[in-house]
N, C-alpha and C positions, 0 to 999 in steps of 0.2 A: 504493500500500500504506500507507503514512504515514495517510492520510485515515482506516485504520479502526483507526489502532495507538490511539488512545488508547481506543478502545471494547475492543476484543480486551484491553487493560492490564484494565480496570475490568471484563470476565468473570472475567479471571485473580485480580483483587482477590475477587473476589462468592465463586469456587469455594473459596480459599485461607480465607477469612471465614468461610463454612460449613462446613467442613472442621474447621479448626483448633478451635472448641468439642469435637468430638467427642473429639479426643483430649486435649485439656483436663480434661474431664471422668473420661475413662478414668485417668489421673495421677492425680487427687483422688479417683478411688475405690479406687483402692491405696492411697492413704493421704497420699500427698503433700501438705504444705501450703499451703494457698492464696497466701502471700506470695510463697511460696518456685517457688511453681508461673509464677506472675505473673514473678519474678524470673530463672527460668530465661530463661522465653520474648523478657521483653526482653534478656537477655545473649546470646542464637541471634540474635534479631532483628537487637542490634548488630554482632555478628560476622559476619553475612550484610553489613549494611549500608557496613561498613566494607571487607568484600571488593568490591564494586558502587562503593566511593566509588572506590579505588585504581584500579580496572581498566578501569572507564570511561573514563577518558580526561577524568574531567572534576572529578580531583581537586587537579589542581594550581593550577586558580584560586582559592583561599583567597582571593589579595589581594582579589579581586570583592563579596566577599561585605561588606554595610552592617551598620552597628552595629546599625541599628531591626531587620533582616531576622534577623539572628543574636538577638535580643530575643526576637522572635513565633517564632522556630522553638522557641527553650528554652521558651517558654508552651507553646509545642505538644506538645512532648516531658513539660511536667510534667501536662497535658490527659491526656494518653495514657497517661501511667506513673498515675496515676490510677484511670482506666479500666478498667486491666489489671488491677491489683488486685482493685477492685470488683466484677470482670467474675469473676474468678478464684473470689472471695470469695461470691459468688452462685452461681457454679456446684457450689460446693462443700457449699451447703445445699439447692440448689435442684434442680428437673428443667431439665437441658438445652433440652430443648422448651417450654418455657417463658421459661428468662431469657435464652436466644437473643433472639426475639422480642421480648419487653420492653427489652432493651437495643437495639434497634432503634429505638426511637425517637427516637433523634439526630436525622435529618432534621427533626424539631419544633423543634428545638434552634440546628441547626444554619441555616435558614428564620428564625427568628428573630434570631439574631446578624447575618445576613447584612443581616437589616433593620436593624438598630439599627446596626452598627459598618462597614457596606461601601456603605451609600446610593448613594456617587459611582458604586462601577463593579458593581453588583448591582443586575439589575434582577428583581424578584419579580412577577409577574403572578397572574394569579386564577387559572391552569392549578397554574400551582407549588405555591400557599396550598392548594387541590383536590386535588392530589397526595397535598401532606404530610398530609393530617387524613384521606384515605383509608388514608395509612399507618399511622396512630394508630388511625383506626375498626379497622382491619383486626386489629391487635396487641389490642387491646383485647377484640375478640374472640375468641382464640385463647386468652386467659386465663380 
C-alpha cells in the first residue's frame, strides 16, 4: 500500500487545488477582500497544519531539524504567502477559469529552478522539458 501513498497524496493534492479556487472565488464575490481572503486561508491552513504537526507523532523532533533546512522552509512559506495573495488578488478581478490555468504555470518555473539550483540531485530529461512546454502550450491556449 505505501508504494501508491504518495500518488493517492498528490490526487488528494490535484482534487483539494481544484476545488479550493472555486470557493475562493465565491468569498470575493461576496465581497470579501483579497488580502484578507488570502489571509484567512493561510490562518485555516496553519491551524490545520499545526493540528497534523502535534498529532502525528512526529512533532516532537524539533531538535532534528538544520539551521539551512529551517532557512529554505521560511523561503518556502514567504514563496507561498506570496502566491496566495497574488493568487487571491487575481481571482478577485479575474475569471476563475482562466487565472486557475495561468497560475498553472509553475511547472515552467519550477523545471527551471530545479535546473539552475538542484543540478546534483535533479535530473531533467527531454520527457520532463516536453512535458512542461506542453503544459505552457496547453494554458496558453485556454486563454
Amino acid at each position: 500500500m505505501s508504494r501508491w501513498r504518495g500518488q493517492m497524496e498528490a490526487v488528494l493534492s490535484s482534487i483539494c487545488f481544484g476545488i479550493a479556487p472555486i470557493f475562493a472565488k465565491k468569498g470575493l464575490m461576496s465581497g470579501l477582500n483579497p488580502f484578507y481572503g488570502a489571509t484567512i486561508a493561510n490562518a485555516t491552513a496553519l491551524a490545520i497544519m499545526i493540528f497534523f504537526f502535534f498529532f502525528s507523532g512526529r512533532g516532537m523532533r524539533l531538535e532534528s531539524v538544520k539551521r539551512n533546512g529551517l532557512f529554505l522552509a521560511i523561503l518556502s512559506g514567504i514563496c507561498n504567502s506570496i502566491a496566495l495573495i497574488s493568487f487571491f488578488g487575481a481571482l478577485s478581478i479575474g475569471k476563475v477559469a482562466l487565472v486557475v490555468p495561468i497560475s498553472c504555470i509553475y511547472p515552467l518555473f519550477t523545471m527551471l529552478g530545479a535546473y539552475l539550483f538542484m543540478k546534483e540531485s535533479e535530473f531533467i530529461d527531454h520527457f520532463t522539458v516536453m512535458g512542461t512546454f506542453l503544459i505552457v502550450i496547453g494554458i496558453i491556449l485556454t486563454i
